[in-house]
C-alpha positions, -999 to 999 in steps of 0.1 A, spaced: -534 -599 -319 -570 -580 -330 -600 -580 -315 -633 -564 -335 -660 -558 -314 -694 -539 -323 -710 -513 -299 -743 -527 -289 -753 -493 -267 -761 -456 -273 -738 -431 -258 -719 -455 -240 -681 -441 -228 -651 -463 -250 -634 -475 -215 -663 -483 -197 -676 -502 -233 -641 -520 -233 -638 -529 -197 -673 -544 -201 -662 -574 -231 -625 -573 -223 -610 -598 -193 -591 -565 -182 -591 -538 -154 -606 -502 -161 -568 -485 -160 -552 -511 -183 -580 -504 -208 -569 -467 -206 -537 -476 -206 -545 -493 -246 -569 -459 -255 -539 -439 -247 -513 -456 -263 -532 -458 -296 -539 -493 -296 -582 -488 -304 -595 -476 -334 -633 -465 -340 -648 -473 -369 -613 -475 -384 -596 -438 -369 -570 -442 -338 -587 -423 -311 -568 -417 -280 -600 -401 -264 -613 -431 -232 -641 -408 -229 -652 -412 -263 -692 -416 -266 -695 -445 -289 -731 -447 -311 -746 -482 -320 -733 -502 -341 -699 -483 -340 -672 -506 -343 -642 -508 -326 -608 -523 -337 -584 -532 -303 -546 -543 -314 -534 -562 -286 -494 -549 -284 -466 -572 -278 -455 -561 -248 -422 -583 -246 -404 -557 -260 -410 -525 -238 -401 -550 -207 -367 -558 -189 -353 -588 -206 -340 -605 -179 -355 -630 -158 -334 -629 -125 -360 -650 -105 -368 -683 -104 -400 -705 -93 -407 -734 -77 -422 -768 -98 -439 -794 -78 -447 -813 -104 -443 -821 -141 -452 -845 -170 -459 -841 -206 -489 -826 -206 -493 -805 -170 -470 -782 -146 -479 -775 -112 -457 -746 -99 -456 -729 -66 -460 -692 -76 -441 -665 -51 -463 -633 -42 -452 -605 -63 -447 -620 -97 -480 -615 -121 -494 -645 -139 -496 -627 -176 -492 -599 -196 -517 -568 -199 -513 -536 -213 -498 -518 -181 -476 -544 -172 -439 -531 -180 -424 -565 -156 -411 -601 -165 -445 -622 -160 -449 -663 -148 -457 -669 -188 -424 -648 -192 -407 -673 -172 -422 -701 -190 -410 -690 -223 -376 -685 -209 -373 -723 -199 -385 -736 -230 -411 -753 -218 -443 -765 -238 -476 -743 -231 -507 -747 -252 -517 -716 -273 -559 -716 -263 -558 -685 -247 -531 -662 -268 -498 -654 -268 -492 -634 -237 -518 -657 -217 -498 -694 -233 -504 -719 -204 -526 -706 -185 -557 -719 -168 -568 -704 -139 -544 -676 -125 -534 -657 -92 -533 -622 -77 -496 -606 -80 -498 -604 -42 -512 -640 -37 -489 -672 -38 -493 -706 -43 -505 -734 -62 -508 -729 -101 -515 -757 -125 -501 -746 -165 -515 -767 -196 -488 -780 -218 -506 -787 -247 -541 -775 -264 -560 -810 -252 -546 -806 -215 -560 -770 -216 -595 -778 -224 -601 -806 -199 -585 -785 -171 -607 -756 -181 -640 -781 -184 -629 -787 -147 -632 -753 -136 -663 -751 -148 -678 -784 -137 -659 -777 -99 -641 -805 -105 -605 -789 -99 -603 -762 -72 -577 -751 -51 -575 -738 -8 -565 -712 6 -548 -699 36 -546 -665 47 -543 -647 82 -564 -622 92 -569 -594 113 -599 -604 135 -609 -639 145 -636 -655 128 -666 -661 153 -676 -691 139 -670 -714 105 -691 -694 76 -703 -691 38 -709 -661 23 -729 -657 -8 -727 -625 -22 -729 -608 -57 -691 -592 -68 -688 -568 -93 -665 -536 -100 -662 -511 -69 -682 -480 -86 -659 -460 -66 -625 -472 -67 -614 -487 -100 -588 -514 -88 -610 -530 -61 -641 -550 -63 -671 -552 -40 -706 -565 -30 -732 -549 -57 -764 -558 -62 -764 -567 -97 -728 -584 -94 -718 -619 -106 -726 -648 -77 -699 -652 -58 -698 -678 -25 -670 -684 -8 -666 -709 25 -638 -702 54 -628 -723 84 -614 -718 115 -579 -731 119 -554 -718 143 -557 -686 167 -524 -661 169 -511 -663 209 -527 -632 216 -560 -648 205 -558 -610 180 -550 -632 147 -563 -661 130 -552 -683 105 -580 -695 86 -588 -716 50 -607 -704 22 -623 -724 -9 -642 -708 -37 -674 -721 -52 -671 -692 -83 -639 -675 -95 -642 -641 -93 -615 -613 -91 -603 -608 -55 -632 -634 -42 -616 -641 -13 -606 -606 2 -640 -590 -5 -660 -613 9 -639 -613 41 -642 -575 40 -677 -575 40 -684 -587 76 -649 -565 84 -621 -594 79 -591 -582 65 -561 -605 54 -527 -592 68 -512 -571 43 -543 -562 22 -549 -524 24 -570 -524 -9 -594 -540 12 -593 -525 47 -564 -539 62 -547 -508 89 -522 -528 103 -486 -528 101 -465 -552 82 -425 -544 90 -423 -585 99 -428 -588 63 -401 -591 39 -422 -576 7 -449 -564 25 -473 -591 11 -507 -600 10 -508 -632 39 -531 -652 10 -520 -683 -2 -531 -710 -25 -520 -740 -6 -542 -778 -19 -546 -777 -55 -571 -811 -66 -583 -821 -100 -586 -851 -124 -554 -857 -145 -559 -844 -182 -546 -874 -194 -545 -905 -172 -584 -894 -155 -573 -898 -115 -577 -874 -92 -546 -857 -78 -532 -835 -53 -508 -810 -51 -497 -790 -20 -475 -758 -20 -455 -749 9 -459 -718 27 -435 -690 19 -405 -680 45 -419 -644 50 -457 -667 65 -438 -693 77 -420 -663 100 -453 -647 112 -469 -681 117 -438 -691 140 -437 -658 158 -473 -647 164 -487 -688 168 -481 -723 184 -462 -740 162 -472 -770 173 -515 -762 169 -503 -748 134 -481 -776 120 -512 -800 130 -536 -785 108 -515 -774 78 -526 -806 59 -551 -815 34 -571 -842 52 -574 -818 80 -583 -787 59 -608 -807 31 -624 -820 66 -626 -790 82 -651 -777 49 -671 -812 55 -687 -798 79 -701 -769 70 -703 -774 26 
């Protein structure tokens, strides 16, 4: 697949003019300079450091990436539910949602493929399916289009905040009280795989809630829900007023995981709600906690205070008052 876009800018560096339109991070856009795969006003250039001039134009060829990954899909994922136009799946931490240029791993749409099942084509081939997506390190609750018309209405839902999703995620420091942030995210200037609070950032607000406090009163367990979709939402704005999710060294987190099996990030996407494509009701999905959380939850908490509040009337509540 091609992509032909024209340089609006003076003097403007190739990656930093291709991370700007493309839905990709700064290294995978190297990644594609380096490979070949970008072409300036119709020559290969290999150079990311390439000073484009107005009205240059620039030729990306989107590789099929299939081919320079292992075949073989030796893992499987959860589905919570299915019909003929929607598949809600519980996706494990680890496993990235789609293809990019410096993924060399079997992805959730590789997976898809591999079962044969139905995805609509909206948003290209290595992207078939998918909506909204996760982190690598985050798991949870994914809804997957079907078909082209199932696509569209779920996206109109994003947009409109009619389908979102909550989170839990335990962090190192106990909330002091229930809060909203609303704060601008945009690209760290100083570290290209992390975001951060800028200035002139996209609006970002994000709402968490007490739930449960670790034995030692040191760790909390706490919900999340979005009002914007930005990358890594979640974990910046906790870092900003020095939260950090278990697990999450890209954003602060010193700790030490050996309890964990894959050393994850504790953040998962547990309520998913939106109107069904098809027959317009609202639904609900939940995904269940994997064993690696469900092991720190039982051996740093009170089982009993945690099973209590690990429901959706409890957690949608819990947002009443304070959204």
């Amino acid at each position: 697949m091609n992509k032909n876009l024209i340089c609006e800018e003076e003097n403007i560096r190739l990656d930093k003019f291709l991370t700007q339109y493309l839905n990709e991070s700064r290294n995978q856009i190297e990644q594609l300079i380096k490979k070949g795969f970008v072409k300036v006003d119709s020559k290969t250039t290999t150079k990311t450091g390439l000073k484009l001039k107005k009205d240059q134009e620039i030729n990306i060829e989107l590789p099929t990436i299939e081919a320079t990954k292992p075949a073989k899909i030796d893992f499987d994922v959860e589905i919570i539910y299915e019909d003929d136009d929607i598949l809600v799946i519980n996706k494990p931490s680890g496993l990235i949602v789609h293809d990019a240029p410096s993924v060399n791993e079997p992805t959730l749409v590789d997976w898809l493929k591999h079962k044969n099942i139905s995805l609509s084509t909206i948003s290209g081939d290595e992207r078939h399916g998918i909506v909204h997506r996760l982190d690598k390190g985050t798991s949870g609750v994914m809804v997957v289009a079907k078909n082209n018309n199932s696509h569209k209405e779920l996206s109109a839902q994003l947009q409109d905040k009619t389908m979102g999703r909550y989170y839990l995620a335990i962090i190192d420091q106990p909330l002091k009280d229930d809060i909203i942030i609303d704060k601008p995210i945009g690209r760290n200037p100083n570290n290209r795989l992390a975001q951060a609070i800028v200035p002139n950032g996209r609006d970002a607000k994000t709402a968490f809630t007490k739930l449960a406090l670790s034995k030692d009163e040191k760790l909390e367990l706490i919900a999340a829900k979005l009002f914007t979709g930005r990358t890594h939402q979640i974990r910046v704005h906790l870092n900003s007023f020095n939260r950090h999710i278990l697990g999450d060294s890209l954003y602060g987190f010193k700790g030490n995981l050996d309890t964990l099996s894959n050393k994850r990030v504790c953040l998962h996407a547990y309520c998913l709600y939106m109107v069904h494509p098809t027959t317009k009701k609202m639904v609900n999905f939940i995904a269940n906690l994997e064993q690696d959380m469900k092991d720190l939850l039982e051996k740093h908490f009170n089982t009993e205070d945690i099973y209590e509040t690990l429901n959706q009337t409890y957690i949608i509540n819990s947002f009443n008052r304070i959204c």
